[in-house]
N, C-alpha and C positions, 0 to 999 in steps of 0.2 A: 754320240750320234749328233748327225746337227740338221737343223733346219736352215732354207735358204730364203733370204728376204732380200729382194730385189737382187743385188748384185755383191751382198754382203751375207756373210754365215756365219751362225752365232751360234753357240755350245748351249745346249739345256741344263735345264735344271741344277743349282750349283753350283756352275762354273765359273762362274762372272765373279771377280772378286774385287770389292771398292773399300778402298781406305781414305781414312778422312782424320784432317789433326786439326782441330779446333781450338782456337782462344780468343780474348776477346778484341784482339785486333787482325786476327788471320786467321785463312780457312786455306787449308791443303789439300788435296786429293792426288790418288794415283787408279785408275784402274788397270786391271789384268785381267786375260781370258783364260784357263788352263785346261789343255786338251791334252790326251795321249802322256800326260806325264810332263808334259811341258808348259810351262807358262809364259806367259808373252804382253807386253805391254799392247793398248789398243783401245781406239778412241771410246769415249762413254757414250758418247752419242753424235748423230750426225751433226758436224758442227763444233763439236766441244773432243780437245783435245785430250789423250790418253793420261794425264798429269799437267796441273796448276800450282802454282803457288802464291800467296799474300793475297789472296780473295777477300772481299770483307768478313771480317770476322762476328763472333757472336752469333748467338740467337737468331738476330736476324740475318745475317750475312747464311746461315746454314739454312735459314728459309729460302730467302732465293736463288740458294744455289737450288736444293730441292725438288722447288715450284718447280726447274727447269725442267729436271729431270722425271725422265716416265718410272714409273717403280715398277721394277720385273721380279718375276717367281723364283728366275734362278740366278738372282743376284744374291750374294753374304755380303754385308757392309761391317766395316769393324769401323769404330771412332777413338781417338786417342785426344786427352787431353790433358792438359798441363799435372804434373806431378805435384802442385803445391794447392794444387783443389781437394788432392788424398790425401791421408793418413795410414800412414804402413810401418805396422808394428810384428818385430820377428821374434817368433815365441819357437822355444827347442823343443821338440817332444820326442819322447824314448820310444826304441826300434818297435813299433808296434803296426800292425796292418795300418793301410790308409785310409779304411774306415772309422777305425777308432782314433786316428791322428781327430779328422775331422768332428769328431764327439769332440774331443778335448777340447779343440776350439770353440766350437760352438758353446760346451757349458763355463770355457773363460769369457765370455763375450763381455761382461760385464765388471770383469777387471782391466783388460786392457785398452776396452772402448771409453773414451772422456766425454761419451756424448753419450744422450738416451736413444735408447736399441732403437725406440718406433722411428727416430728421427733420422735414420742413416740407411745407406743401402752398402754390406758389406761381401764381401766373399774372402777365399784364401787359396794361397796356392801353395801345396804339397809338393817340396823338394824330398827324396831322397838322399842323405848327405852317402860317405864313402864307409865310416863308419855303422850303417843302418839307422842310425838315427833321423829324425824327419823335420828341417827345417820350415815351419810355416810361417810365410808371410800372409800377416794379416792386414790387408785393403780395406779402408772405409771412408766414406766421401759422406757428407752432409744433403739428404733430399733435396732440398732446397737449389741444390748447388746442377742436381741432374733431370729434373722434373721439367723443366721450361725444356732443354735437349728433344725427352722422348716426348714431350707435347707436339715439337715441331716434327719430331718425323709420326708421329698417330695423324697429323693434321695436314702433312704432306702424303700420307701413306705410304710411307717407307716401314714404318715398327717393324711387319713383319721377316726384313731381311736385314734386321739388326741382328749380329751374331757377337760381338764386340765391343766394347766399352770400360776402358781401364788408362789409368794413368801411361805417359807416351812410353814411359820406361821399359814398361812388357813387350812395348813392342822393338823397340830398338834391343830390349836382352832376345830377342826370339832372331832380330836380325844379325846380335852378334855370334850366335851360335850357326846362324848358316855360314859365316865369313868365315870363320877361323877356329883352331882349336881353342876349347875352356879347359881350365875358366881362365875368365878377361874381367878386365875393372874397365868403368869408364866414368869420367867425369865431364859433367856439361854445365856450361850456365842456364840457368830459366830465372827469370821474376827477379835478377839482383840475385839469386841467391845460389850453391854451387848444388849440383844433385852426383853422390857417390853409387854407382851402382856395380854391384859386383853377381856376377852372370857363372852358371857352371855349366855341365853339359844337360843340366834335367829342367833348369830354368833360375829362376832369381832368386839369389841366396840372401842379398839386401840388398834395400834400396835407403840411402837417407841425404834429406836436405840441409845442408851447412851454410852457416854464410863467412863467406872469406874476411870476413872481416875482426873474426874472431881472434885469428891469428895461430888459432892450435888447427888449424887445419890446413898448412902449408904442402909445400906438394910430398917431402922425405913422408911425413903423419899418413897421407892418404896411402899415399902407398903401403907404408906398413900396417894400416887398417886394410887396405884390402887381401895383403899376405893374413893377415889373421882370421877373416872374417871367411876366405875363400879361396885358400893356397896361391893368390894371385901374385905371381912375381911383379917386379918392376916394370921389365921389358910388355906384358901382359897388360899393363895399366896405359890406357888410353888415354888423352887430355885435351877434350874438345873446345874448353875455354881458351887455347893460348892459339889453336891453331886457326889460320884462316885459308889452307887449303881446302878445296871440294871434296877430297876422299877424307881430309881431317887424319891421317895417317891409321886408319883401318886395312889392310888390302885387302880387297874385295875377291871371293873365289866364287861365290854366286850374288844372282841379281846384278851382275856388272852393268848390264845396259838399263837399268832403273836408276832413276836419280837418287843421289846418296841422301840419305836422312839429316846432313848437319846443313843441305839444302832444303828438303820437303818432307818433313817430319812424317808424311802420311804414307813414305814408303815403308816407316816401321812398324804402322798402323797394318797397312796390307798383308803386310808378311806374319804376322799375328795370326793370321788367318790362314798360314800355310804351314802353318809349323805344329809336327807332331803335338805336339800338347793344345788342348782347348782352349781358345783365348776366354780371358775371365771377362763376368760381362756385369758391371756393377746396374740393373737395371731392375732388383729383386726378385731374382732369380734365385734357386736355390743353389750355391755352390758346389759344385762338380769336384771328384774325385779323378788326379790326372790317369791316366791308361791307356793300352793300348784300343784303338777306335775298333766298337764291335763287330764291325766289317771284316775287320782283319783276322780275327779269333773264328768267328761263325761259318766265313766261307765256304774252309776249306772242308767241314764238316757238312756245310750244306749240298756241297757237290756230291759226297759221300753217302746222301743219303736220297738226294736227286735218285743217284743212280740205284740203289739199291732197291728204290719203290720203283721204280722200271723195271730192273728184275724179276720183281716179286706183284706185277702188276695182274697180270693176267690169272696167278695165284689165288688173290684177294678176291677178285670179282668173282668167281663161282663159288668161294666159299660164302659171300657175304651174301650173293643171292640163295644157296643153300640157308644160312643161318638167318634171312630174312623170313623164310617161308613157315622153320621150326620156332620163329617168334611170333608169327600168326598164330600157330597152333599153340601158344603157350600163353599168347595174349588173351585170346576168345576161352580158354581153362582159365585163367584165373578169373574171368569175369564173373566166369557161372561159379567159380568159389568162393567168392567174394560178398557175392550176392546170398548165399546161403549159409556163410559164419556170422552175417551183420546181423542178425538176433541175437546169437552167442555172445560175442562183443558187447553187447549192450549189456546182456545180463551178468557177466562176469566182470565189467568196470563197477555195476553198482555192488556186487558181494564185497570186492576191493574197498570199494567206498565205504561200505559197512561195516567190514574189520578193521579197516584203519581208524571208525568215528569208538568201536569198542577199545581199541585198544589204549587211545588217549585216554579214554573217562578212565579205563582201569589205572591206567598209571597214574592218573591224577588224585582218583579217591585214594589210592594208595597210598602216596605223596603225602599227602593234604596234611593227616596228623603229624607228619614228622616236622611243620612248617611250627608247629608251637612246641614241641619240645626244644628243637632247635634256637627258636628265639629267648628263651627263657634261660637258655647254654649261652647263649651270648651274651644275654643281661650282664648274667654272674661273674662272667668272666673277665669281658673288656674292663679298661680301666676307668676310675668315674668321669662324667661328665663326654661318654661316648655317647653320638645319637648316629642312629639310619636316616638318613635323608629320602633316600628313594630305593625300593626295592624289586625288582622283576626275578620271576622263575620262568625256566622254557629248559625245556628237555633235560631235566636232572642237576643244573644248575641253576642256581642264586645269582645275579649281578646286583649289589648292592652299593651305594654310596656314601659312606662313612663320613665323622666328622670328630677327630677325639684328640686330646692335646700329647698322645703319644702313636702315631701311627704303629710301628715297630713291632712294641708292647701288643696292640690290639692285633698284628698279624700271628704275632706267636702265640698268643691265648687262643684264637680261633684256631689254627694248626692241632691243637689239643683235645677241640671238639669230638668226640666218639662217634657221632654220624658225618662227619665230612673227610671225604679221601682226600681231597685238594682244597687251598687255598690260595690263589694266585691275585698278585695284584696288576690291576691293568692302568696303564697309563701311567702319570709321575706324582709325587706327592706335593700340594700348595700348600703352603703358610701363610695362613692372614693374620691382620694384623693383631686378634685378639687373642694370638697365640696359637690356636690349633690349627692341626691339618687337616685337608679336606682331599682323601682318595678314593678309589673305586677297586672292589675288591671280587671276583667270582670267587663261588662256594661251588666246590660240587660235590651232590650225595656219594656216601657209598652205596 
């Protein structure tokens, strides 16, 4: 549906889609409208054309770009930045649902993270391999690194129509999957140093940073690292470092008339944002599990049921006004019974009370003598130089806490006792240093 302003008409809620590639010398943008299925390039605002590039960059550079701009309800804004600000580690996990992939990572966090947990903001993304197996890439960035970012849109007030934020890689693998068939490898330069990314049909199967200078990383190597890593042939292996064409030898089957990514990095940011899988949004967030979007699944079921309460509408209302009238009359009954048990209640919780306070004492005075013969079973038997340190009884059981230079010894003499059915030790047994052990043992009577 759209509303009309002035002589201009703009898509609600959602549709407005802005990408943005940030570093600290350059600022990218691309906006899109997308209506009826179609997406379309289209100025940001009056004034300011539908795609930029080499803006000032940084912190500040994405302030006033910002400042400039009005911040709308049904804008999504994705931001992509440099891949050498992340850290992305690919951990294999066996065919299991992809709720439990995402356990597994989350309880490794602390083996494959080099930094402290409080200090990073992380998430992962859940490939399916062909196999069943579930390749996760684990993403993590330094606070430090993203805090001044979301300060400047809280302080622009944009926050709210962040949906986005991940190394530029996710979004160029989201763009190489709308181009062409996967998987594809691709290699680019950033920062001096070379980035191997190898793309399948469900998203990023790795991403790693090399530097060519190494020399084990010639172009024959990558290639057969990406045939390894992601059945990616040769012909499949992209190479954006050597080339200085505008398509950079991709052929483009969608987004042609978008400027290509190896000129405006924030086309791959945008399209992040269109592509079946949820773009990851390192902003501490809690990481999402990939799926099909619950629109998709719920619809068709809600139509289904739309309809069915339609049918059954005019059913409902005479029975419910029927069944309202027999709850008056069962409301105003129970009132007046209610009112007429509450002495009974009362007298029958204290008889409760009062057999419950008999029944202790008897089991207790009962009890009570077996507490020294018992002891005196014990004397005789543990081995010498045993002491109780602390003792408690409660409901037919002894928790006591021993102290004797043969635990073992002391469990199997007690085991022997003629008034105890059980003897069980709870917790583990210490050794100090002046030799004995110190454990905890329940006794329970026969």
């Amino acid at each position: 549906m759209l509303e009309t302003f002035g002589t201009r008409q703009v898509v609600r809620k959602g549709k407005r889609i802005l990408g943005i590639y940030l570093d600290e010398n350059r600022l990218d943008y691309v906006h899109a409208v997308k209506h009826l299925g179609q997406v379309r390039l289209e100025p940001l605002q009056d004034g300011i054309p539908a795609h930029r590039t080499h803006l000032s960059g940084g912190t500040k550079g994405l302030e006033a770009f910002l400042r400039d701009l009005s911040p709308r309800a049904d804008r999504r804004m994705a931001i992509g930045l440099p891949r050498s600000l992340f850290f992305v580690r690919e951990i294999h996990v066996p065919p299991v649902p992809m709720e439990d992939a995402l356990d597994v990572v989350r309880n490794a966090l602390s083996i494959h993270v080099h930094l402290p947990i409080e200090d990073i903001y992380w998430t992962v993304d859940l490939v399916r391999c062909p196999d069943k197996t579930i390749s996760a890439t684990l993403v993590y960035v330094e606070k430090k690194s993203i805090d001044p970012v979301l300060a400047v849109l809280t302080d622009t007030g944009h926050r709210e129509q962040l949906k986005g934020l991940f190394p530029i890689s996710f979004g160029l693998a989201a763009w190489l999957r709308a181009q062409s068939s996967v998987p594809m490898g691709l290699v680019r330069r950033e920062d001096g140093l070379q980035e191997v990314l190898v793309v399948n049909a469900s998203g990023v199967v790795c991403s790693r940073l090399v530097n060519p200078s190494e020399g084990m990383w010639n172009r024959e190597q990558i290639r057969a690292w990406c045939l390894a890593q992601g059945g990616v042939v040769a012909e499949k292996v992209h190479d954006w470092t050597e080339s200085v064409a505008p398509d950079a030898g991709v052929p483009r089957a969608s987004f042609s008339h978008w400027p290509h990514p190896s000129a405006n990095l924030a086309t791959a940011a945008a399209v992040a944002l269109l592509d079946r899988r949820a773009a990851l949004c390192l902003d501490g967030r809690a990481p999402g599990i990939p799926g099909m979007h619950p629109a998709k699944m719920v619809l068709p079921f809600l139509v289904f049921l739309a309809l069915t309460a339609w049918g059954l509408g005019v059913h409902v209302d005479r029975r419910t006004a029927a069944l309202e009238r027999s709850a008056a009359r069962l409301a105003e009954q129970t009132r007046k019974l209610e009112a007429e048990l509450k002495p009974l209640e009362k007298n029958a919780q204290e008889i409760e009370q009062l057999k419950k306070l008999v029944k202790e004492a008897d089991a207790y005075l009962k009890a009570r003598p077996r507490f020294y013969a018992l002891l005196n079973d014990i004397a005789q038997r543990v081995p010498q130089g045993t002491w109780i340190s602390q003792f408690n009884y409660s409901a037919g059981k002894i928790t006591a806490s021993f102290q004797s230079p043969d635990s073992l010894k002391t469990i199997e003499s007690l085991r022997e006792l003629p008034l105890l059915q059980d003897v069980k030790l709870q917790g583990s047994v210490n050794r100090g240093r002046d030799g004995k052990e110190t454990f905890t043992l329940v006794l329970e009577f026969k």
